[in-house]
N, C-alpha and C positions, 0 to 999 in steps of 0.2 A: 388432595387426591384421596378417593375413597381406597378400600382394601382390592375391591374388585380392580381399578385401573392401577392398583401398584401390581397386582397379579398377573394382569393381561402385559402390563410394560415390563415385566420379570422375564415372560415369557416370548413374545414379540420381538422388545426389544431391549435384548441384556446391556447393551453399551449405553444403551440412554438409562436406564435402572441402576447402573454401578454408576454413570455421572451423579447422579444423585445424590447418590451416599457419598460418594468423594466431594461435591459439593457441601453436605451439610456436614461431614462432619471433620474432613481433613482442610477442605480450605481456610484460609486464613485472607482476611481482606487487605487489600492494598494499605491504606490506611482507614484508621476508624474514628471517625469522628468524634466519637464520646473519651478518648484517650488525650486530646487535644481541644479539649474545653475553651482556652482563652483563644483558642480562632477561628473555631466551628462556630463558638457563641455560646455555646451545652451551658456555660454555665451560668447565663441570663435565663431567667424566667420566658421574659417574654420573646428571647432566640428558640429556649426548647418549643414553645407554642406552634411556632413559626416551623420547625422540623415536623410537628405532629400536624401541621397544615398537610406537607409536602405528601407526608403518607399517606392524609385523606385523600388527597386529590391525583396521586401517581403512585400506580402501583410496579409500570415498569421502571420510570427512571428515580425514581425515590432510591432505589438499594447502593445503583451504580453513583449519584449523587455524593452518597454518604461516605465513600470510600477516595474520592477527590484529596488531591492533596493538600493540607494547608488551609489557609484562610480561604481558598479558590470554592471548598465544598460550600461553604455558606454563601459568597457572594452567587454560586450558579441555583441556590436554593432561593435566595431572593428574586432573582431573575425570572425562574420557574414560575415563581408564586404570582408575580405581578403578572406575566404572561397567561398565565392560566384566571386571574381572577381579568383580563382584558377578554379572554376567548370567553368566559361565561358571563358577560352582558354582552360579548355578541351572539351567542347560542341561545341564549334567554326569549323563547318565542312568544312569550308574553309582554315583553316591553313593547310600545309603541316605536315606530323611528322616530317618531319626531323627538321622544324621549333616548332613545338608544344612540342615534348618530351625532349627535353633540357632548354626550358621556364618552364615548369612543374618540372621538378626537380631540378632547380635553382631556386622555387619562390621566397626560404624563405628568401632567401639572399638578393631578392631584397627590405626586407622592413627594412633592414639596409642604402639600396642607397637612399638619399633624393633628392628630385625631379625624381626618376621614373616614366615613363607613360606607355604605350602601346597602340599604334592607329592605329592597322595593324590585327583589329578583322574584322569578315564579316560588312558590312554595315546593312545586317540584324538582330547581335545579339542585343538583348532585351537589354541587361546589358553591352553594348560597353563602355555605357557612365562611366560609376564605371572605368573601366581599362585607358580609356583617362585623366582622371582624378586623378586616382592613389596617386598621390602625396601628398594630402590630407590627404589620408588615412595612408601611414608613416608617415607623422609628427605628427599625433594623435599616434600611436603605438607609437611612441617614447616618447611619453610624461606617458604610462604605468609604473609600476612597474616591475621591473628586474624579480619576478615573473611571473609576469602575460603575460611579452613579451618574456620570453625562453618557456612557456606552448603556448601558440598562433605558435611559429618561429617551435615546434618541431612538432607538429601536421599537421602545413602547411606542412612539409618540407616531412615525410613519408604518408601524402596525396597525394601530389603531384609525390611522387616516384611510389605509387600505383597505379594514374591514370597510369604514362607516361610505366606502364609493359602491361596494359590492351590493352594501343593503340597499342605498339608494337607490341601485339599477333596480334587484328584486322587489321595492317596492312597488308591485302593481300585482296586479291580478293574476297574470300566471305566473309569480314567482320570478326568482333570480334565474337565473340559464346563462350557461355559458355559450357563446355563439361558437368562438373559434378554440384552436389550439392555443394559439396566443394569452388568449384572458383565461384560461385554466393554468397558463404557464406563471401572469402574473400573479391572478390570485395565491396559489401555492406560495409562490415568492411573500407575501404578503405575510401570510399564517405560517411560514414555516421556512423559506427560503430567508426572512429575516430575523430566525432564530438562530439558523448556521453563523451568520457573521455575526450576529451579537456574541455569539459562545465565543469565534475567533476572536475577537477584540476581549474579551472576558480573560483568556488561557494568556492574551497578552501583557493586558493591564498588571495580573496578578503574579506575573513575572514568572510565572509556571513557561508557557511555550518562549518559543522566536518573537518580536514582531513581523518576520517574515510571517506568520503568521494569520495574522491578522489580516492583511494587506490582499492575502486568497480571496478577495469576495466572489469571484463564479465557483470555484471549487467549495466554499461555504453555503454557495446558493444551491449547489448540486446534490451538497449532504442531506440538507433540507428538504430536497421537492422530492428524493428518493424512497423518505420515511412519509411522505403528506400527501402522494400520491398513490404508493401501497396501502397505505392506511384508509384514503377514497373508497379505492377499490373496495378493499375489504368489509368497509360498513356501510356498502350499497343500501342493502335489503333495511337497514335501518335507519338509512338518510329519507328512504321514498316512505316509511311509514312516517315519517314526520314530517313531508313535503317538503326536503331539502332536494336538491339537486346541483350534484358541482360536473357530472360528465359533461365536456364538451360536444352540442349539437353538431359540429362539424366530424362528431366521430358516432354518435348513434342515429342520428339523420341524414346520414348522407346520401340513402340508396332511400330514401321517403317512405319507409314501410314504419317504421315509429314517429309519431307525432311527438312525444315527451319522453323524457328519459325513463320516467314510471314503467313504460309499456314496454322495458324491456325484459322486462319479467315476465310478457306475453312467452319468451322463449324457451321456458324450460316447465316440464311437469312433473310429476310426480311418480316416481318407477312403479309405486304401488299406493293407494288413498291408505292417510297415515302415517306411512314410514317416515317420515320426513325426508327422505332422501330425492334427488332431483336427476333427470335428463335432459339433454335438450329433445324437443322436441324437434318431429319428423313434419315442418312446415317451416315456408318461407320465414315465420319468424322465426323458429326455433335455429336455421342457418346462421340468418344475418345477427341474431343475439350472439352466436359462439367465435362469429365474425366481429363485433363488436369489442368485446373481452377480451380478446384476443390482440388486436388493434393498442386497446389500454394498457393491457399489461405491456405492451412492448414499448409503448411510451414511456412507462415508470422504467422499466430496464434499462431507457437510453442514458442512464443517468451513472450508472451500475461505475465504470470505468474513470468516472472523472468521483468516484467515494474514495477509490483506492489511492489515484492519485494523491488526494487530502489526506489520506492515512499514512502515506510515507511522511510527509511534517513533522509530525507527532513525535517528540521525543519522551515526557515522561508517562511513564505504566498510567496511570492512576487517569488521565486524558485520555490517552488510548483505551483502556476500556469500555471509558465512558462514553467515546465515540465511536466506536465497532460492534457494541452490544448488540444496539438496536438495528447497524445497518446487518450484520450477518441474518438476523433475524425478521427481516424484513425481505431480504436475498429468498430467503426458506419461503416465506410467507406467499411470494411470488410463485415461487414452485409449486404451492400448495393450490393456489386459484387458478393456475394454467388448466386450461378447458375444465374448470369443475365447474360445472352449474349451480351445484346448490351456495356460490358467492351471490344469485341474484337473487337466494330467497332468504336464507339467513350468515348470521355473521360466522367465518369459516377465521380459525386460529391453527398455529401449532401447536403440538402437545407442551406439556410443559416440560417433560422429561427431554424432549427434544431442544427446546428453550435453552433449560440449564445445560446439556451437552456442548449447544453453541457457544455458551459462555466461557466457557471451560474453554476453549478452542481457540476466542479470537482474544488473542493476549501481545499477538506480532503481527505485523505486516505480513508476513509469506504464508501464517496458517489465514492469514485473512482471504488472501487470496487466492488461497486454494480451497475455502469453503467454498467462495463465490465461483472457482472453477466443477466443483464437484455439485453443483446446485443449476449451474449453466451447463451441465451436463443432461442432468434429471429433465430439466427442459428442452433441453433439444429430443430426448427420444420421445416425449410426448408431445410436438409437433408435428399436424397433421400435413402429409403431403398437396393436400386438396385448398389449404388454409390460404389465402390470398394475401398472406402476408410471411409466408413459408420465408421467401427469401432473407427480408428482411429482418426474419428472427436467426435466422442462421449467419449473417453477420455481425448484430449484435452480440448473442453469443460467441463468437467467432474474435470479437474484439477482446473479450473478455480472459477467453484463454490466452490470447496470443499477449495481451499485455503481463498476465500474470507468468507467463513463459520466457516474457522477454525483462523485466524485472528479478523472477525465481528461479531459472533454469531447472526441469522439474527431475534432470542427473542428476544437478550438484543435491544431494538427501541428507539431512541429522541421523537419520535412523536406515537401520539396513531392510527395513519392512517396504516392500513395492507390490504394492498389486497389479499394478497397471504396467507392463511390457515394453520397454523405450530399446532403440537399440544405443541409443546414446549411452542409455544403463549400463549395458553389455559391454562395450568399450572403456569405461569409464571404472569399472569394476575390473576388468581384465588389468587395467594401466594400472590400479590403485593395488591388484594384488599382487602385481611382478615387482612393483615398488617396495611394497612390505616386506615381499623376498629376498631383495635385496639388500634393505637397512637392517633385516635378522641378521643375514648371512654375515655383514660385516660386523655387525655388532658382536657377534659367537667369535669371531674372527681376532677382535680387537680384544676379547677375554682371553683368547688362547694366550695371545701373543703376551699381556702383562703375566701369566700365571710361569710364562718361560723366561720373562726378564727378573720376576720374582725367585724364580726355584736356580738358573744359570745364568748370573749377572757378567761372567767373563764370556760366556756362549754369545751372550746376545749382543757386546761389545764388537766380537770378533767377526758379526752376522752385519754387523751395521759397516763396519770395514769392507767386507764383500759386495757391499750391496756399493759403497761407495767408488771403490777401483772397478766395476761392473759398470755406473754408470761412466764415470770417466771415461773407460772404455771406448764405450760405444756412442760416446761424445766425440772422441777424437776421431773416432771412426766415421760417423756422420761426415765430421766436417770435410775429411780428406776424401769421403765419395761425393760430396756438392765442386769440391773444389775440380775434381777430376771430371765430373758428368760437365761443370761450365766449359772447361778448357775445352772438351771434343764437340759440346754444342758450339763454341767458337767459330772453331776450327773449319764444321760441317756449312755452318752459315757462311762463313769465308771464302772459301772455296768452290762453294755452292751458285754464287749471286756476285761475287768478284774476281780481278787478276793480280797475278803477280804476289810474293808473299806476302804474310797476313802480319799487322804490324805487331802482333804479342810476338810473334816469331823473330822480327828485325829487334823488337827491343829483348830479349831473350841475350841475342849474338850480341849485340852491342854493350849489354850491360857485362858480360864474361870475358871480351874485347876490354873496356875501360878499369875493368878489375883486374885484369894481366897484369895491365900497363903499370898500374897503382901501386900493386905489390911487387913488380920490379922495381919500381924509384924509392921505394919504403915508403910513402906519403903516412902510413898508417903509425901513429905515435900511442904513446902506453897508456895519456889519460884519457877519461870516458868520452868528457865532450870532445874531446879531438877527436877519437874513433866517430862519435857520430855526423860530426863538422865531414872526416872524409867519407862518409855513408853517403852521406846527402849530395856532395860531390861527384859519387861513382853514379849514381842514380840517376842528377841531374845530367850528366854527360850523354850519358845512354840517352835518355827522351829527346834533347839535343840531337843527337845521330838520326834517331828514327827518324823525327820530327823534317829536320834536312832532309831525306830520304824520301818522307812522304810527298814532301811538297815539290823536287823533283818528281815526282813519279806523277805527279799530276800535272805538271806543266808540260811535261813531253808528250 
């Protein structure tokens, strides 16, 4: 970043400017690789090589790499490597097929052969030097887990099968093209949908994740197609100067106003000759181009809801990082091509200050999914009512909140900052401060009260007495109003819904009848059991009387 874009990002934008400086100079990384030498590798020769590969070749995922935990960073640095030196002999526009699609589908076996190289790439590939090199890179895989290198050897191996069907197809005069939605779904799946599961089988092997883990293969495929889709998108304007084309014909051909995907660059002009800058233009193709873009990007978005899904998984930091990086920022990257035109003439990025912001951000699941909430935001006000896919974006979006809402509830907050107005808030805050009110209150309460059994220990003796004959009290009391309110509900029902007297009443007389009796004959003797021997006596006599009484009263 030159002086001028740290001064405009000062100015603009202070909270991406202060990420920055909290980025480089307070963070500290998950773990770091060079501290942990005997499992990074750091301290083989030919491992450091193999890390200095990583950095030529990736510049976003190289950092988050490095900070993996364990033996895990080096095994996904290998993985990387092999994967990237497979994409650059299929990117290699200078191989023949007849040379390219039998190298491609014999990769995997080459990282059984030690000392393999390849030095018959264009002179212009970027990443030549990984494949001249090569050799390196097996004898680190070899030194993997029997695990970790049949999950690396079978992913390379139906990768590479993948690529070498696509060239095939493309082998002809107008190029590869994708007919349908389908074959853009597989291909993806191919280059990138089978790096998701390799990673899951990776995070499991090395005993970092679940194997429930693993086992995710569509929510692994979904990680994938969501970064290799936005990433499509975004280096349009540099796939068509090198006659690449991956748009599905079934999405920029379908109203027959573009013959090849090229011409959809017929769509947009130039606001002013030079600027660089881009509009769509005011003609049928300038429409169906914005209609086009529009269409794709909502395809990569459908994918948005089953990332997060896979992000719940994830238990250790150091994985979770390493897998939310790139999707937060891929989320933005989204937002950032939504109706901009100038995506179909050059390559359009986030800032980088924005970048590191996000990073800084996606460190949880709930700030995850409230970036992708507050980015499914941005895009919804920049959809156009006229857009013939309006609905369908406002669903998807719509999916988006509603999952992260039904996951994060966006009352329950860490922090008391709310910009955004819920009334659940309001409620939620009201309950939370009547509560506080009253844990103070009792709290203040429970200090009085030691500070007075402290200073007047017979006081408080004599308080607890009170408090005790008080509740007796009004125990005994209780009991004798249940027992009085039963007898007159009795009574009321008796009287009420029957004839003749009510039998509490006939045993009442009977039982003070059979006690007369008892106490004129003396029955009643000095010891306990005898008294309750003639208790039982007086009682059962009485039920006896009623009982006679009642069953008369019903036979007449």
């Amino acid at each position: 970043m030159g002086v001028g874009t740290w001064v405009k990002t000062a100015i603009f934008y202070p909270d991406e400017f202060r990420a920055i400086f909290a980025y480089t100079i307070w963070r500290d990384p998950v773990h770091d690789f060079k501290r942990n030498p005997a499992e990074s590798g750091y301290d083989r020769e030919r491992m450091r090589q193999c890390w200095q590969f990583l950095d030529m070749t990736s510049r976003s995922f190289a950092a988050v790499i490095k900070e993996l935990k364990g033996e895990l960073c080096r095994v996904i640095c290998i993985f990387y490597l092999v994967l990237r030196a497979l994409d650059t002999v299929e990117d290699d526009m200078t191989l023949p097929p007849k040379k390219k699609i039998p190298l491609l589908i014999d990769f995997h076996k080459k990282l059984y052969e030690p000392g393999w190289t390849f030095s018959e790439s264009g002179p212009n590939e970027k990443d030549r030097q990984l494949l001249v090199q090569f050799d390196k890179v097996i004898d680190e895989y070899q030194l993997l887990s029997e695990g970790c290198k049949a999950v690396i050897s079978d992913i390379c191996a139906r990768m590479g099968a993948g690529m070498a069907s696509y060239i095939e197809l493309g082998d002809s005069p107008v190029g590869l093209t994708m007919q349908s939605w389908t074959d853009y779904d597989l291909y993806c799946h191919f280059v990138a949908g089978l790096v998701g599961e390799g990673l899951s089988g990776l995070f499991a092997q090395t005993g970092i994740e679940s194997p429930m883990v693993a086992a995710q293969l569509s929510l692994s495929n979904h990680m994938g197609l969501f970064l290799q889709k936005t990433n499509i998108i975004r280096d349009y304007a540099e796939d068509v100067n090198e006659s690449r084309s991956f748009w599905p014909k079934e999405c920029w051909g379908a109203n027959g106003i573009f013959k090849h995907e090229n011409e959809v660059q017929l769509g947009v002009v130039e606001t002013k000759k030079g600027s660089g800058k881009y509009k769509w233009a005011d003609t049928p193709e300038g429409k169906e181009a914005r209609v086009i873009m529009s269409t794709i990007l909502l395809d990569a978005l459908s994918h948005a809801v089953h990332v997060l899904e896979y992000m719940l998984l994830l238990h250790d930091q150091s994985v979770f990082n390493f897998c939310a990086t790139p999707q937060v920022m891929a989320i933005a990257t989204l937002e950032l091509m939504l109706d901009n035109p100038d995506v179909l003439k050059k390559n359009v990025k986030i800032r980088k200050s924005l970048a590191v912001s996000l990073i800084l951000r996606a460190v949880n699941p709930r700030d995850v999914a409230y970036t992708f909430v507050e980015y499914a935001r941005f895009m919804h006000k920049k959809i156009r009512a006229d857009d013939p896919n309006y609905v369908r974006w406002c669903v998807e979006l719509g999916r988006i909140e509603a999952w992260a809402e039904g996951k994060f509830p966006s009352y329950v907050r860490t922090s008391k900052k709310q910009d955004i107005f819920d009334v659940r808030v309001a409620m939620y805050e009201k309950w939370a401060a009547s509560r506080a009110e009253k844990v103070e209150h009792y709290q203040v309460e429970n200090s009085l009260r030691r500070k007075l059994e402290i200073a007047n220990p017979a006081a408080t003796r004599s308080e607890t007495k009170m408090i005790m004959l008080i509740t007796f009290g009004v125990t005994i009391f209780m009991m004798f109003f249940l027992v009085i309110f039963g007898v007159l509900s009795w009574f009321v029902f008796w009287y009420t819904f029957a004839e003749g007297t009510d039998p509490l009443t006939l045993f009442v007389r009977a039982l003070w009848k059979v006690a007369s009796e008892t106490l004129k004959t003396h029955r009643f003797n000095t010891g306990f059991w005898d008294q309750w021997g003639t208790l039982k006596y007086v009682f059962n006599e009485a039920g006896d009387i009623v009982s006679y009484q009642m069953q008369n009263r019903v036979s007449s």
